[in-house]
BALOBA-1460 file (C-alpha; in Angstrom, 3 decimals):
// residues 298
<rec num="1" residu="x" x="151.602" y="73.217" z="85.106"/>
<rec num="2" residu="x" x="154.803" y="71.480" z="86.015"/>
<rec num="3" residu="x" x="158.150" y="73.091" z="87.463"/>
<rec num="4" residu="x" x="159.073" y="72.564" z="83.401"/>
<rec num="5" residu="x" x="156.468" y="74.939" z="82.193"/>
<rec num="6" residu="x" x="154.762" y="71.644" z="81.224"/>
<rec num="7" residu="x" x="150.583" y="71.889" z="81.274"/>
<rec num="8" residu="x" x="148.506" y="68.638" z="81.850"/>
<rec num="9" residu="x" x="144.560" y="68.523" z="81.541"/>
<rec num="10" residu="x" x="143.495" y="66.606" z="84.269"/>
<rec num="11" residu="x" x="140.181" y="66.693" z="82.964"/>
<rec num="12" residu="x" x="136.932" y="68.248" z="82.000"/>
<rec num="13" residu="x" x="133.317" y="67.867" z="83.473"/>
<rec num="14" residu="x" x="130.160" y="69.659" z="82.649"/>
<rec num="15" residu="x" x="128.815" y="71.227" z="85.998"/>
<rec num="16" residu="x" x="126.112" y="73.518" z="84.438"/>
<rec num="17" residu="x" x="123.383" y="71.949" z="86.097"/>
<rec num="18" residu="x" x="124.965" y="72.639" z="89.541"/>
<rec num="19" residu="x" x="125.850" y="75.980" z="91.304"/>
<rec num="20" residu="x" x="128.669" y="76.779" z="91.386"/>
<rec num="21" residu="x" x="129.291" y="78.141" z="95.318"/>
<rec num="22" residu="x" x="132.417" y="78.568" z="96.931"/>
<rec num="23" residu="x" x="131.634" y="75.511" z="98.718"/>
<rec num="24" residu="x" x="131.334" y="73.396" z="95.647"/>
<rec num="25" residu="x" x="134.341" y="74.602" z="93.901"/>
<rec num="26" residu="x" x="136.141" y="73.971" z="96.991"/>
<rec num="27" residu="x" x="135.076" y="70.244" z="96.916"/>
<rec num="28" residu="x" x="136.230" y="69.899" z="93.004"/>
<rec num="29" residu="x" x="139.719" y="71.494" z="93.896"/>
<rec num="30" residu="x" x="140.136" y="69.399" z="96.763"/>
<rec num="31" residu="x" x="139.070" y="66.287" z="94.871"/>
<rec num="32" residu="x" x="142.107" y="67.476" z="92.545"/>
<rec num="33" residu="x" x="144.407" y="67.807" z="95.006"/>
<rec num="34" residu="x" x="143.970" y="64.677" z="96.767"/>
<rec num="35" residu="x" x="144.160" y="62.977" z="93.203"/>
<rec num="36" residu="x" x="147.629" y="64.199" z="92.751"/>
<rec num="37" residu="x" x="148.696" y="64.667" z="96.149"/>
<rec num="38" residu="x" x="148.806" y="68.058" z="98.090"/>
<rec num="39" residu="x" x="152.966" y="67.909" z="98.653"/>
<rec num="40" residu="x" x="153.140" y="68.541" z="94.980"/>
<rec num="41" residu="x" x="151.398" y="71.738" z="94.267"/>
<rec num="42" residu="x" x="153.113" y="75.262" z="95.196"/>
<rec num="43" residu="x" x="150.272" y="77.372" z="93.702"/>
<rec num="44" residu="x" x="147.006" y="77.561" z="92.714"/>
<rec num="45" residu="x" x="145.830" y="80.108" z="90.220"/>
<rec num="46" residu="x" x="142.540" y="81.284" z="89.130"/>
<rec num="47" residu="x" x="140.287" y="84.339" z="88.517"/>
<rec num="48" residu="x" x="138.792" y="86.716" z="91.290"/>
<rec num="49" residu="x" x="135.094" y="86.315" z="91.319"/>
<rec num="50" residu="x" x="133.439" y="85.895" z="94.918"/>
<rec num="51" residu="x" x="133.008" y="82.004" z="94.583"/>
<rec num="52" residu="x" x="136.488" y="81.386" z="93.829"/>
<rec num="53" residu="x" x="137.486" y="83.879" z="96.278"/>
<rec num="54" residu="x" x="135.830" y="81.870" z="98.789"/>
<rec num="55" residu="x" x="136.966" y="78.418" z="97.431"/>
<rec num="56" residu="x" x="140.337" y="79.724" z="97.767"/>
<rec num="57" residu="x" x="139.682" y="80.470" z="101.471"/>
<rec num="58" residu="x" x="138.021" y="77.165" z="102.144"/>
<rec num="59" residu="x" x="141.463" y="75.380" z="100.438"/>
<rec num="60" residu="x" x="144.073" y="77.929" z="102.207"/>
<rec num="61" residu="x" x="142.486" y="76.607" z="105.701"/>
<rec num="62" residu="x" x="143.038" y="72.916" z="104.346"/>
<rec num="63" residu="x" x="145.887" y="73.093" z="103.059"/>
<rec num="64" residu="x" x="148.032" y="75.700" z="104.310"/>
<rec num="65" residu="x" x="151.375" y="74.705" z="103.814"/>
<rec num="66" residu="x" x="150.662" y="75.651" z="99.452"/>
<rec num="67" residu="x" x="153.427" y="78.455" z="99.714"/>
<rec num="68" residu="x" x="151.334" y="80.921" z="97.870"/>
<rec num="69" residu="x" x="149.104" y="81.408" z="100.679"/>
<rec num="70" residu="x" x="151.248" y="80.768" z="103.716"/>
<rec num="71" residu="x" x="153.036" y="84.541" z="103.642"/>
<rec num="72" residu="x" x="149.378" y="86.280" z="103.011"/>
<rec num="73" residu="x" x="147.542" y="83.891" z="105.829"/>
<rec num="74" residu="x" x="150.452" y="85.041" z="108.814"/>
<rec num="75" residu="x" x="150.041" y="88.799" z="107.662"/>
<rec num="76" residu="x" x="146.285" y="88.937" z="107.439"/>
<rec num="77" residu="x" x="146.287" y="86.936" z="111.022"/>
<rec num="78" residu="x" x="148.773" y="89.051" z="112.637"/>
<rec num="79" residu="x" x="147.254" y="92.604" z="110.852"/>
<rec num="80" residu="x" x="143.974" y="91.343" z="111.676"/>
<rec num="81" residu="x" x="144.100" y="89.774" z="115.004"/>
<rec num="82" residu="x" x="144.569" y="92.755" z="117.792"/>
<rec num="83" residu="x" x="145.951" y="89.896" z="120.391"/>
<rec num="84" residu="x" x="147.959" y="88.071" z="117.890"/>
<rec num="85" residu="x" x="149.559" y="91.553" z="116.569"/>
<rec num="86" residu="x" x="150.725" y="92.070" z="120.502"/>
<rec num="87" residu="x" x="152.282" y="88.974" z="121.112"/>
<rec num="88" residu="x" x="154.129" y="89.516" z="117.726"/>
<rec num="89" residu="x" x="155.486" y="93.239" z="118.777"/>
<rec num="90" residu="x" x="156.570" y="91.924" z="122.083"/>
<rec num="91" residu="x" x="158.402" y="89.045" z="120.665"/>
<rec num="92" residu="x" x="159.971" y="91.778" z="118.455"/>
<rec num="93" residu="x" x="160.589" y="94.175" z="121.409"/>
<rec num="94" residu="x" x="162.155" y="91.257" z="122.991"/>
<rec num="95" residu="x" x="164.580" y="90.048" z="120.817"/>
<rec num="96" residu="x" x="165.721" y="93.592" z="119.387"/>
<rec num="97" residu="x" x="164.661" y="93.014" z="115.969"/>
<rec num="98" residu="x" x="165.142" y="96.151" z="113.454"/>
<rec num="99" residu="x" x="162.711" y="96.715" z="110.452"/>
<rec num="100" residu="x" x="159.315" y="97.270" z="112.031"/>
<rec num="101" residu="x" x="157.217" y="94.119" z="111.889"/>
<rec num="102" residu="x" x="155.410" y="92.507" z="108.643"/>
<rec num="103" residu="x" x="154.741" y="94.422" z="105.558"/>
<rec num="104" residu="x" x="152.320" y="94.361" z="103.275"/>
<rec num="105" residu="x" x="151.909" y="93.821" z="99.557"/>
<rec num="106" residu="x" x="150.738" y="96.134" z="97.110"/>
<rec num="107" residu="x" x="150.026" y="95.539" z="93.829"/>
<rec num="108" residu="x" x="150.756" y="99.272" z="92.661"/>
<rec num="109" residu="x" x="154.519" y="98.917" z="93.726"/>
<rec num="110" residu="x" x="156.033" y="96.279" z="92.594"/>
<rec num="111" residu="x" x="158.984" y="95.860" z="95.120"/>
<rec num="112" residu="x" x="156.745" y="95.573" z="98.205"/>
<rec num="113" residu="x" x="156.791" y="91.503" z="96.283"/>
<rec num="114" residu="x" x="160.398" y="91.791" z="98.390"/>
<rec num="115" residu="x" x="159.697" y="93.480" z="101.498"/>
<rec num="116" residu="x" x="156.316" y="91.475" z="102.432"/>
<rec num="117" residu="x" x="158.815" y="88.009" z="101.877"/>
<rec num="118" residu="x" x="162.000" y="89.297" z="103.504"/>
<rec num="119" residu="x" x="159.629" y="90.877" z="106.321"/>
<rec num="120" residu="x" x="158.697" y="87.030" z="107.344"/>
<rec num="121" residu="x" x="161.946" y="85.858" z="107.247"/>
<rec num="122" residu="x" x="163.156" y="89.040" z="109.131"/>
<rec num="123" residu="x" x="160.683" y="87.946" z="111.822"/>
<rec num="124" residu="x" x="161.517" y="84.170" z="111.930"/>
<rec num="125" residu="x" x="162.480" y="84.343" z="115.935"/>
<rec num="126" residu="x" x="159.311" y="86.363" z="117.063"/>
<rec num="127" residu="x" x="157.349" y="84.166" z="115.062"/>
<rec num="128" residu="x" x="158.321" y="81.152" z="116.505"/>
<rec num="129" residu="x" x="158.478" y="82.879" z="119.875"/>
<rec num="130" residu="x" x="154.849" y="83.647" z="119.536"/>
<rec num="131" residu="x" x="154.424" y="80.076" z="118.266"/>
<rec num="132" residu="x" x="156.169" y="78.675" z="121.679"/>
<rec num="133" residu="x" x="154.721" y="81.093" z="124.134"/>
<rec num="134" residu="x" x="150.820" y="81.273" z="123.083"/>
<rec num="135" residu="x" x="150.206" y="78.445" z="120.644"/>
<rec num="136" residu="x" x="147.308" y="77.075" z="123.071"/>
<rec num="137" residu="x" x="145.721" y="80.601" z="122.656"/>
<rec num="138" residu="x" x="146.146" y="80.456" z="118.759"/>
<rec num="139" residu="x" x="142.560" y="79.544" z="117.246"/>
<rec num="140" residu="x" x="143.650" y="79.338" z="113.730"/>
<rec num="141" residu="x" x="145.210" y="75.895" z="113.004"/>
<rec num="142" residu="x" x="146.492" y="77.490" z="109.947"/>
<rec num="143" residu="x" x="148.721" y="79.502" z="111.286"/>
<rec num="144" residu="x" x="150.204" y="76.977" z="113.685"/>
<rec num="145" residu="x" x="150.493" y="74.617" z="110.855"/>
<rec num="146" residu="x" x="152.604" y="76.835" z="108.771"/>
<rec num="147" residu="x" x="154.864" y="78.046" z="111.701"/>
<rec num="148" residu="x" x="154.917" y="74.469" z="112.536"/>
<rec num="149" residu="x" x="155.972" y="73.743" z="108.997"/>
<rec num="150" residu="x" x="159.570" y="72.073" z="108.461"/>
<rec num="151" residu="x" x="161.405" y="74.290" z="106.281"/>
<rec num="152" residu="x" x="159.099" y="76.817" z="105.686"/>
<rec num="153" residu="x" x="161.270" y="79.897" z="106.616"/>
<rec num="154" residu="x" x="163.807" y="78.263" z="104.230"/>
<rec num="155" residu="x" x="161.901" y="78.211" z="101.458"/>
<rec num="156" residu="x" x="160.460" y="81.945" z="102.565"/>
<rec num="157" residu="x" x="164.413" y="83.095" z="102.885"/>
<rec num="158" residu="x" x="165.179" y="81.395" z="99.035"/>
<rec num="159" residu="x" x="162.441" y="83.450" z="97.531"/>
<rec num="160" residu="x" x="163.394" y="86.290" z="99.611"/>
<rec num="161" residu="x" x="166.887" y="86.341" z="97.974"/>
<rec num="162" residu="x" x="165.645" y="85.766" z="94.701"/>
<rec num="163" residu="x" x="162.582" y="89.560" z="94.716"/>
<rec num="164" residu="x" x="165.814" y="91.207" z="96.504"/>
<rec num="165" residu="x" x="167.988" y="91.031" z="93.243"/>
<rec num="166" residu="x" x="165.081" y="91.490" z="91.603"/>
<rec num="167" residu="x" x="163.987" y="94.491" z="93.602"/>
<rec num="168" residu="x" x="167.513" y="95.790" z="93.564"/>
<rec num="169" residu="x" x="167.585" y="95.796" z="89.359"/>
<rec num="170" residu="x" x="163.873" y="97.443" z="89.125"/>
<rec num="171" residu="x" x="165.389" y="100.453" z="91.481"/>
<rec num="172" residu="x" x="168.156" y="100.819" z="89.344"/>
<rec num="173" residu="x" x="166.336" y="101.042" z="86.305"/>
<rec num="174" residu="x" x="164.571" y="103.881" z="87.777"/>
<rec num="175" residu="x" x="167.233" y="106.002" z="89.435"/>
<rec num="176" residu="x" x="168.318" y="109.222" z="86.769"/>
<rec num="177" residu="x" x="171.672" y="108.156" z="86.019"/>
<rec num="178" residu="x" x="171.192" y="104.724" z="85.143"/>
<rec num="179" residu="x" x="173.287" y="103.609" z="81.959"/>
<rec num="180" residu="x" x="172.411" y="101.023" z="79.797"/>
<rec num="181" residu="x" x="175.852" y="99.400" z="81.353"/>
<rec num="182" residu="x" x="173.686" y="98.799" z="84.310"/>
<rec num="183" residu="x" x="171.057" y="96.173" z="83.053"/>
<rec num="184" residu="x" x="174.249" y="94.057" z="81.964"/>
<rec num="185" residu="x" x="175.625" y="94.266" z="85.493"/>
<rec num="186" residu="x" x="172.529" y="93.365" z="87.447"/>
<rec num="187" residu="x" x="171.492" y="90.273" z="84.903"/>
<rec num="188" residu="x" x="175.352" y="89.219" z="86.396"/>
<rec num="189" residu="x" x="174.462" y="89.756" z="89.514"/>
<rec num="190" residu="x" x="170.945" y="87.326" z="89.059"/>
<rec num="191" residu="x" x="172.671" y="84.944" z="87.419"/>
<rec num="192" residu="x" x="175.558" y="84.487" z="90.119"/>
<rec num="193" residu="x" x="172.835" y="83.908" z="92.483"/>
<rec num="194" residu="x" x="171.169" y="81.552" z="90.363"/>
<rec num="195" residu="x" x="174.592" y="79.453" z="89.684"/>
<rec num="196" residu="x" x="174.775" y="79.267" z="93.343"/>
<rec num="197" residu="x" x="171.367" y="78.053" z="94.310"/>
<rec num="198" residu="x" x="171.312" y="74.788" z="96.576"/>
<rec num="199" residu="x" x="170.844" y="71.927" z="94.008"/>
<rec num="200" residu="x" x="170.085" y="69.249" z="96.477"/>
<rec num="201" residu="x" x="167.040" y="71.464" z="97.985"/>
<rec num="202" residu="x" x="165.748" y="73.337" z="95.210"/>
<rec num="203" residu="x" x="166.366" y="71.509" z="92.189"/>
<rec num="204" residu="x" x="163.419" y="72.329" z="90.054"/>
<rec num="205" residu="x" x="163.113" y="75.907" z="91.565"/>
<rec num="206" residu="x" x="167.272" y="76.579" z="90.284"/>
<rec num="207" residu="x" x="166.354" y="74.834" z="86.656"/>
<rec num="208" residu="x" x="162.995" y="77.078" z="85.959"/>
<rec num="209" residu="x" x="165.009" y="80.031" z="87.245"/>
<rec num="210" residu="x" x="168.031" y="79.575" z="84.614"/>
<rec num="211" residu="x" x="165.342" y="78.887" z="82.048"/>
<rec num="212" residu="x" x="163.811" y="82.292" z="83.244"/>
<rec num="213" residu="x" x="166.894" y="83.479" z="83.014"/>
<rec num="214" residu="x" x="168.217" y="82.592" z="80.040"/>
<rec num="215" residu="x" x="164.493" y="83.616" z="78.193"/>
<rec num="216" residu="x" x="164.633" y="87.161" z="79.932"/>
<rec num="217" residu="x" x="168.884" y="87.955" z="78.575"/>
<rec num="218" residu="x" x="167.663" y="87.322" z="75.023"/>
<rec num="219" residu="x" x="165.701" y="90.463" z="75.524"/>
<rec num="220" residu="x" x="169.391" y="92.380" z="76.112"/>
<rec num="221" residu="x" x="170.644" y="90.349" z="73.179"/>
<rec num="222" residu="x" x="171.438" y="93.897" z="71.626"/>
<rec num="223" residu="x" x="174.696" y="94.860" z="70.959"/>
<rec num="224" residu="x" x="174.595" y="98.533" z="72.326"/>
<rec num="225" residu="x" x="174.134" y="96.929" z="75.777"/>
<rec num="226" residu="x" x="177.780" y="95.353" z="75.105"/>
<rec num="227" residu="x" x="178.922" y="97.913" z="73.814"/>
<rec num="228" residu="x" x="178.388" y="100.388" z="76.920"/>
<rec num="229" residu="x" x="178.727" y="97.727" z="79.083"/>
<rec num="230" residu="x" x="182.678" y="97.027" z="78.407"/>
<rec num="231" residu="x" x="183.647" y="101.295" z="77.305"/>
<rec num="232" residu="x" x="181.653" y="103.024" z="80.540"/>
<rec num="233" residu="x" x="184.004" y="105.420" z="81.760"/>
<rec num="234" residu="x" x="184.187" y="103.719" z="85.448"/>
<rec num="235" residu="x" x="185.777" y="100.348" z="84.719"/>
<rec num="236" residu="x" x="188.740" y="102.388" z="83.338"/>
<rec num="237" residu="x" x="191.261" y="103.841" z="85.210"/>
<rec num="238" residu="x" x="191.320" y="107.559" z="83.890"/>
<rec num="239" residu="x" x="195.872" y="107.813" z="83.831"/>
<rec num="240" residu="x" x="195.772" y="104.950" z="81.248"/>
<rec num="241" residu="x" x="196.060" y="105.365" z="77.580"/>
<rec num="242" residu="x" x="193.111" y="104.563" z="75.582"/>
<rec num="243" residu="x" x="193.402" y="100.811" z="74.200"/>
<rec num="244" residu="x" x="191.364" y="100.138" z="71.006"/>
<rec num="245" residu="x" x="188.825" y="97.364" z="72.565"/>
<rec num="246" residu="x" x="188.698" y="94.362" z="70.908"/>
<rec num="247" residu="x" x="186.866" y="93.097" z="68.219"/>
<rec num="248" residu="x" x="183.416" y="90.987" z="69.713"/>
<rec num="249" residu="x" x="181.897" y="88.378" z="67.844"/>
<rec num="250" residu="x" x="177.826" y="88.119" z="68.574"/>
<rec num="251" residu="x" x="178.465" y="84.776" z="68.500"/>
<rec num="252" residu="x" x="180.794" y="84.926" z="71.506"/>
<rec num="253" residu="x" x="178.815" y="87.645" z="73.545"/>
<rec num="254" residu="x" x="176.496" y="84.928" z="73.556"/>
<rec num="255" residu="x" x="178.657" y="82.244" z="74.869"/>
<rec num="256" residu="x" x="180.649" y="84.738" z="77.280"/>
<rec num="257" residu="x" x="177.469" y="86.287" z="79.450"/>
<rec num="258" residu="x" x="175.467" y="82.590" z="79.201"/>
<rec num="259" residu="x" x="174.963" y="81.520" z="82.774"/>
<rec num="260" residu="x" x="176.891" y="78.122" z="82.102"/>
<rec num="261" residu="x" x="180.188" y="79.795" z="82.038"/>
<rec num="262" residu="x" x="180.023" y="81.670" z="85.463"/>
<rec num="263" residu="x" x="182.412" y="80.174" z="87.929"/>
<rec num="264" residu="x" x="181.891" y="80.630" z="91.175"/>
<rec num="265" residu="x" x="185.452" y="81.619" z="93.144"/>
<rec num="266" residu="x" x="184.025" y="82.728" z="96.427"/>
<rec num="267" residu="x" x="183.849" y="86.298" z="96.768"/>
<rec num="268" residu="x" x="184.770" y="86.736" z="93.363"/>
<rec num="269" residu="x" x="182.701" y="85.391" z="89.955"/>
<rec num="270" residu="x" x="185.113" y="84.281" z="86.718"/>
<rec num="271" residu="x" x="182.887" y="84.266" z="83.577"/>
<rec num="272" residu="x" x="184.341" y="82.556" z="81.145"/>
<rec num="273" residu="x" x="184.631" y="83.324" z="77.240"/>
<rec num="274" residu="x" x="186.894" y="82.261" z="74.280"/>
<rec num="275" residu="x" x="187.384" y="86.001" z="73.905"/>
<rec num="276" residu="x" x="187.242" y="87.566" z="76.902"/>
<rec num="277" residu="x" x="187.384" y="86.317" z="80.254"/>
<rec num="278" residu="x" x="186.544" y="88.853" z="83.403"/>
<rec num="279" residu="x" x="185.966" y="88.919" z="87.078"/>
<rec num="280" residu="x" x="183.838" y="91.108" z="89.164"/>
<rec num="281" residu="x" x="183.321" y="91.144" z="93.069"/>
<rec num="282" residu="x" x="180.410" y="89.752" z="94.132"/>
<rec num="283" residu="x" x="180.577" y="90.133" z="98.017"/>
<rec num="284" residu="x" x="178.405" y="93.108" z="98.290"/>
<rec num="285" residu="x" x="175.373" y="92.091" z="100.069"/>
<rec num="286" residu="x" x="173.507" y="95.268" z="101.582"/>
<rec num="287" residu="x" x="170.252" y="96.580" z="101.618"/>
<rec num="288" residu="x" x="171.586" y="100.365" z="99.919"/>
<rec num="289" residu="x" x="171.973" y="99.842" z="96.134"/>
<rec num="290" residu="x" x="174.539" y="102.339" z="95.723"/>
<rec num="291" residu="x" x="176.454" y="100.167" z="98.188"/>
<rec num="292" residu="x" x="177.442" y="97.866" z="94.764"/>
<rec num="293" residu="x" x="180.147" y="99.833" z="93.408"/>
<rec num="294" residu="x" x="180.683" y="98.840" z="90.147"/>
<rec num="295" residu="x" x="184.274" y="100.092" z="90.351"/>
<rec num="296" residu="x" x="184.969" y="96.375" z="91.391"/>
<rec num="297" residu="x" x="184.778" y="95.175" z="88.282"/>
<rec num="298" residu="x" x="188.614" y="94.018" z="86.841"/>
């Protein structure tokens, strides 16, 4: 599958007569891999049984820079590794770093996606100070390869910033108070960040997130979320009269909250409609959701 959402069948081969061992499927993934070259895949997906769980081991040692399995091969070494761990909290000792060291995923709650990520990029410096201090003492060449890796903990810090919004909207949705005003503001607040990805770097990551983007807001396309979205109570100052709002077209909701018309004027976003243009402050950038005061809105 392409960055497009494209699929391609490479092709198909009957291997019933041979068993299928972790080993071999190993071989017949590599064989694919060198085929289309290994600088072109970012993931590889496939069930759970114990061959291809060791398959995927036997590729993850090959080819560690695949992003999918550089975060969970530094965790599992440093979790794992009793020596490794100890370099790691001295480097963080060392250079004052706040947070605790790396986290976990699990697959029960959701945003730990975010903190496992952000917990890697958090601990770029120790990392590499490990990496400079006791790379002769580091037996897996994995690891060294990825910490080695040009532009890994770019990449790592991208993806971070793209499960933090993320996070950030899924703890919203479960908080008490949360209005269905809300889910408009935080699909703002994703596409912002989306408008303002890197194109040079990330080209094909920016376009599949718009498309994502774009597929997910036709799931708001309701107009009860417009509705509370422009008449909650806290974009209004409470001394003014009441104004009869104006009268929305669907067809202009449409073009008004689609990601092409957000402008980007620094700390503040313009989205642009034939109807109804508005601002909102976008220069909130903290770890606290109730930090984002949607009060800023104008």
């Amino acid at each position: 599958m392409t960055g497009s959402r494209k699929e391609y069948l490479l092709s198909l081969e009957n291997l019933s007569n041979i068993r299928h061992t972790g080993k071999h499927l190993s071989n017949v993934i590599e064989e694919v891999i060198n085929k289309v070259k290994a600088k072109k895949f970012v993931a590889i997906v496939s069930d759970n049984g114990s061959n291809v769980t060791a398959a995927h081991k036997i590729i993850a040692n090959n080819y560690p820079n695949i992003i999918n399995v550089c975060t969970n091969i530094l965790i599992k070494y440093f979790k794992n590794s009793t020596l490794g761990l100890s370099w790691l909290n001295e480097a963080i000792k060392s250079k004052n770093i706040e947070g605790g060291g790396l986290k976990t995923y699990v697959k029960t709650r959701w945003t730990t996606v975010y903190k496992c990520v952000h917990s890697v990029w958090r601990l770029k410096d120790a990392l590499q100070h490990v990496l400079k201090n006791h790379e002769h003492k580091i037996l897996n060449q994995a690891i060294k390869t990825i910490l080695k890796k040009r532009g890994y903990f770019d990449d790592v810090h991208v993806i971070s910033d793209i499960l933090k919004l993320i996070k950030e909207a899924i703890l919203m949705l479960e908080r008490t108070y949360t209005t269905l005003a809300d889910c408009y503001l935080y699909l703002l607040r994703i596409a912002t960040f989306f408008k303002q990805m890197p194109m040079n770097d990330y080209r094909s990551l920016k376009n599949s997130c718009i498309k994502a983007f774009n597929e997910r807001y036709k799931e708001f396309d309701e107009d009860i979320y417009l509705l509370a979205f422009f008449l909650h109570p806290q974009y209004k100052d409470e001394e003014e009269e009441y104004e009869e709002p104006p009268n929305i077209q669907k067809e202009s909701v449409d073009e008004m909250l689609n990601i092409e018309q957000v402008i980007d004027l620094g700390p503040w976003v313009y989205i642009e409609s034939s109807e109804i243009p508005f601002m909102f402050n976008n220069k909130y950038d903290s770890e606290n959701d109730d930090d984002w005061n949607p009060e800023e809105i104008v």
